[in-house]
N, C-alpha and C positions, 0 to 999 in steps of 0.2 A: 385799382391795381391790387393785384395781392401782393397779400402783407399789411394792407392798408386798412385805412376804416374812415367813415366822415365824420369831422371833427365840428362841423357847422355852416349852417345856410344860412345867404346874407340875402334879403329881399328887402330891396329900395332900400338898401344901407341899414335893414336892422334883422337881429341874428332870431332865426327861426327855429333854431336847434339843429342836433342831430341825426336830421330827416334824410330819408333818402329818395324823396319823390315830391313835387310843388307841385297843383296847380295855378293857374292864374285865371278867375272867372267872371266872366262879364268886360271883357279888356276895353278901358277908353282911354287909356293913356300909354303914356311908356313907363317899361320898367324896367331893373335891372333884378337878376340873379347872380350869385356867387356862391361857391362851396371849396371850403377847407378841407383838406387830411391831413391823415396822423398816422404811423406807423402803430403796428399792430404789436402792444406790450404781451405776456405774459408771467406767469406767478409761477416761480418754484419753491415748492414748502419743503425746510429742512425738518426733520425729525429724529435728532442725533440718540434719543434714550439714555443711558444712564452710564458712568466709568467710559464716556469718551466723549468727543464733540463734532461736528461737522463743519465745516470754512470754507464760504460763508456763512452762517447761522440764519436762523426766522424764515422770513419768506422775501426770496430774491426774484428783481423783475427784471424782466430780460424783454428784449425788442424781436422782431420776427426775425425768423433765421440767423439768428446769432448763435456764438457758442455759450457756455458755461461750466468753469471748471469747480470742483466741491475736493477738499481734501477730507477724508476721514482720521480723525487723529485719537487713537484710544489712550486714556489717563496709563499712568503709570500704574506696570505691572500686570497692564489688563491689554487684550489683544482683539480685532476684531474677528467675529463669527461670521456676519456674513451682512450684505448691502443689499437694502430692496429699492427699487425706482418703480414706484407705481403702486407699488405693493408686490414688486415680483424679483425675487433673488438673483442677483446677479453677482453672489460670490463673494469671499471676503477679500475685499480688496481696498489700498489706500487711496484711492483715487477716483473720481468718473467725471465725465464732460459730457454732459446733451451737448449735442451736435445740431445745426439748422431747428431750433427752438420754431415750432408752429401751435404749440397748445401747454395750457398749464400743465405742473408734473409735481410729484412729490418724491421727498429724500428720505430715508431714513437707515439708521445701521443699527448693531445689534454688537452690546460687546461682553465678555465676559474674562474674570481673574485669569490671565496665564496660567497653565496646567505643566506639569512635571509627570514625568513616567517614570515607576520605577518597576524593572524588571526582575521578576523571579524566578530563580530557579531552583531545583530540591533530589532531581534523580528520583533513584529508586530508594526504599527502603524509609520512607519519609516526606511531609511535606511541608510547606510554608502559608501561613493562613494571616490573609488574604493572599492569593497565588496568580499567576500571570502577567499581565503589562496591567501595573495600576498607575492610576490616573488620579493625579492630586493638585488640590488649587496649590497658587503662589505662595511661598511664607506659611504655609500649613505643615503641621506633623503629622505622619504617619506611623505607624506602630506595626511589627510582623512579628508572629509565634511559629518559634521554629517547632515541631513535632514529628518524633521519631517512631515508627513504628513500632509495635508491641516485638518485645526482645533484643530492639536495637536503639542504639543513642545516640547522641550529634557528637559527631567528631570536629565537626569546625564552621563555623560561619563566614563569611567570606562579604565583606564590603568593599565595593565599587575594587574589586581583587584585592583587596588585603584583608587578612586574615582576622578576625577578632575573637578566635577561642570560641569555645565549645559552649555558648548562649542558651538562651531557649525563648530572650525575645529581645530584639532591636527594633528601637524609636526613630526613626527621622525628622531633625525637628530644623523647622523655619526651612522648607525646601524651596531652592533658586535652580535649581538645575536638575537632569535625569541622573537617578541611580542606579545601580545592581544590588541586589543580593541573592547570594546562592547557600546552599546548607550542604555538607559531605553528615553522611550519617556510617554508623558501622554495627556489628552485630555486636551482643553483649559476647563478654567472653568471661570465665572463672577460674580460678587456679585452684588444683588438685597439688599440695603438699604432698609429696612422695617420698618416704625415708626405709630403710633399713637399719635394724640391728647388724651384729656383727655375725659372722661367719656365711653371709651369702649378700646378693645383691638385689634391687627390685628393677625394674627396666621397665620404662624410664625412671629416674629418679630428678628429685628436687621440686622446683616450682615447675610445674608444666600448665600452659595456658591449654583451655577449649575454648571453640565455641559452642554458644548458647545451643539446645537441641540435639549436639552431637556425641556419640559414645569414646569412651576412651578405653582401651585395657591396658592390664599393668600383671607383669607376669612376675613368677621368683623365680631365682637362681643361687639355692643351694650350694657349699663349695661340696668338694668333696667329704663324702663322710658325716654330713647333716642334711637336716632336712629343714622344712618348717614347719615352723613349732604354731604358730597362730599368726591372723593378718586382721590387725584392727581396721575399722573401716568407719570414721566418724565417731570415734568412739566405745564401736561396738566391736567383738569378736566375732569373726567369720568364721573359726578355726582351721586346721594346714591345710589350706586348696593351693593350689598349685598356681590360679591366677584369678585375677579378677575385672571387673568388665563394670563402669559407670559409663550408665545408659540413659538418653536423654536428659544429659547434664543442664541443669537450671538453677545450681549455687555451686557457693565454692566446697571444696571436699577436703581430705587428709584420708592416707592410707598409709601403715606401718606393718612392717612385715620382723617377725625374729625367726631365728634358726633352732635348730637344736642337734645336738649330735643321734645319727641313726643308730637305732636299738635292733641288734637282729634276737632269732634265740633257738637256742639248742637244745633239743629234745633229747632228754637220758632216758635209758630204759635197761632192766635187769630183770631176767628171769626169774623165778625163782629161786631162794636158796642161795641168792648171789647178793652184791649192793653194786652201785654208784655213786657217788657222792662228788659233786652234787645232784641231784635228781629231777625225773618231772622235765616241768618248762623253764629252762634258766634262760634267763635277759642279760644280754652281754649288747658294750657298747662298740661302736665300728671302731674297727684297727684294734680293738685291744687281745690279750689273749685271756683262753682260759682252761685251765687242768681240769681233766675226771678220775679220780681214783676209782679204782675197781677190786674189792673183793669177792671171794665164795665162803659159803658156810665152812662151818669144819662139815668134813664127810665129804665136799661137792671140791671142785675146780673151774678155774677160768678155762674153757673150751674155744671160744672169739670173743673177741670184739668185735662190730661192724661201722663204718666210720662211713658215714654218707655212702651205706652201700656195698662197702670196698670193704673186705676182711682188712684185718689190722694183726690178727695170731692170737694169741694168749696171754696178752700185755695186761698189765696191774694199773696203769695209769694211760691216758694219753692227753695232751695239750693240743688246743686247738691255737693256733699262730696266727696276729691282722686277720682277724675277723669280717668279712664284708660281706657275707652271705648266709642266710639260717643253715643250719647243719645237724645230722642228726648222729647220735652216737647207741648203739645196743649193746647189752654184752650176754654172752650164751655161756650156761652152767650148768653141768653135769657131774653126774653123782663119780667119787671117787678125788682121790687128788694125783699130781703130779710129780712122779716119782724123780727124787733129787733134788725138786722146788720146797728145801726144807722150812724157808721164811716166807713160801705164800707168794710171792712178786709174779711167779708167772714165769722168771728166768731162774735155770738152773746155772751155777758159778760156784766160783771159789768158796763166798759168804755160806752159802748151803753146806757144803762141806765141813765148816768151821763149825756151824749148829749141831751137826750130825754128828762131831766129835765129843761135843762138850755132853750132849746128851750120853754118849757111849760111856765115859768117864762119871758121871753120877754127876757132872756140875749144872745141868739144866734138866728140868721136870719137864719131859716133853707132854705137848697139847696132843690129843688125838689127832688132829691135823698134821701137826709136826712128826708121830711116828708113825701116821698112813704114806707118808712121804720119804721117811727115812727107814723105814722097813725096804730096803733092797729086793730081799730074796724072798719074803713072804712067809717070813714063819712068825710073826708078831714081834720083833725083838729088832733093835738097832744096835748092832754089830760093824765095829771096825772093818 
């Protein structure tokens, strides 16, 4: 029968073995035959390996078409990879049963230390070393270097979402379970101290942050009536520009800016035979004022003045008033003087009159000036 096997042949009551064929030769008597069975055993061999075990263990014997169940149970901490029956993987699993057992078989499983994942992440601008879903046995530590691109730095580390401040490497130690870490990185940035003296302002002023690689300008603002005077820049003089431009900023800086009040200036000029005073190029400061006396020789007279341009008459002095623009002043002199103008001013008046008297009466030595002027009628002589 199958399933079966012979277990022993009894001839004339003695056992002839495991045979499965007799003859009987030469027959002169009677005999007897007999034969036993046995149900058909097999062997399944466990082969559990190392960090787990199999149940039942060794080599178990099973009957024909029976079942048999095996648990696979991996030690602690350790999980199984994967079950082979025969030599051929059938998955990691805690369990198997041959089913209707008809031939030997063998067990064996495969297990290794439970693993932990921990996941990374880094954006742009930066990474994390080692980087992606890593894979770490039970109870082990891991180590990550955060690293920031060239120009920028970690803004923040971030564990399993809570923050641990601006690192540059985190350990994991004795891992049971999956983690995160993530990195935020940011661009360097540098402060440009921006100040002003008094009488104008710089724009912007104070601490003003950049970023790393980017330009920044900084202009002046003058109030009215100055200018600037010099703009230090790290120490150094730039002298009065108007503004200034840090460009591909890659440290921190300082810019100082001062004023000065604006200098205009006015051109004197006299003909010959004439003065001004003051003369030349004069340097006069904004808003202020400033007088030019004007004489002529003896012999000559004031003829003009010309005042940016503009006659002015035959004036002895004129003042320039709030000064905010260069200006130019001339005076024109011609031979002869000014009849009546007996003191030279350029205006004839009462005073002229009073000179003209005192010379008539012998109390003043008149200048040749003075009697080209006070000669009325033209006969050389100063007469009441």
């Amino acid at each position: 029968k199958t399933g079966y096997h012979v277990s022993d042949v009894i001839i004339d009551g003695k056992s002839v073995g495991k045979i499965t064929e007799y003859t009987f030769l030469d027959v002169k008597s009677d005999h007897t035959i007999s034969a036993k069975f046995d149900i058909n055993r097999y062997s399944i061999k466990t082969k559990p390996g190392i960090n787990g075990t199999i149940m039942p263990s060794g080599e178990v014997i099973v009957t024909y078409g029976s079942e048999q169940k095996f648990m696979i149970i991996p030690d602690k901490n350790f999980r199984i990879v994967d079950v082979l029956v025969d030599d051929i993987s059938v998955g990691a699993r805690s369990e198997f049963v041959f089913k209707n057992v008809t031939s030997d078989h063998t067990l064996s499983a495969i297990f290794e230390q439970n693993v932990h994942f921990i996941k990374t992440s880094s954006g742009k601008f930066g990474s994390i070393v080692p980087s992606g879903d890593i894979k770490i046995k039970h109870e082990s530590d891991q180590t990550f270097k955060i690293i920031p691109n060239p120009n920028y730095h970690i803004h923040d580390v971030i564990i399993d979402g809570k923050s641990v401040g601006a690192i540059s490497e985190y350990t994991f130690k004795k891992v049971v379970s999956d983690h995160t870490i993530s990195a935020v990185f940011a661009i360097n940035t540098y402060t440009i101290k921006s100040s002003a003296g008094e009488n104008g302002i710089i724009n912007p002023s104070g601490d003003i942050t950049v970023n790393h690689g980017t330009s920044h300008e900084f202009t002046f603002l003058p109030n009215e009536g100055f200018q600037v005077a010099d703009v230090i820049v790290d120490g150094k003089s730039m002298g009065n520009i108007t503004s200034y431009t840090f460009s591909n900023v890659t440290s921190d800086h300082s810019i100082y800016v001062t004023f000065k009040p604006k200098n205009y200036v006015i051109i004197a000029r006299s003909e010959k035979n004439g003065t001004i005073t003051p003369s030349g190029v004069v340097e006069v400061v904004h808003g202020s004022n400033q007088t030019f006396t004007i004489k002529a020789d003896a012999g000559y007279r004031i003829s003009d003045v010309i005042v940016d341009g503009i006659s002015k008459g035959a004036i002895s002095a004129y003042t320039f008033e709030n000064i905010k623009a260069i200006h130019t002043i001339s005076v024109k002199i011609t031979e002869g003087c000014l009849l009546g103008d007996v003191n030279g001013d350029g205006i004839i008046r009462s005073d002229d009159a009073i000179i003209a008297l005192r010379i008539t009466v012998g109390l003043i030595k008149p200048t040749a000036q003075q009697l080209c002027s006070a000669d009325m009628d033209g006969n050389g002589k100063v007469t009441a």
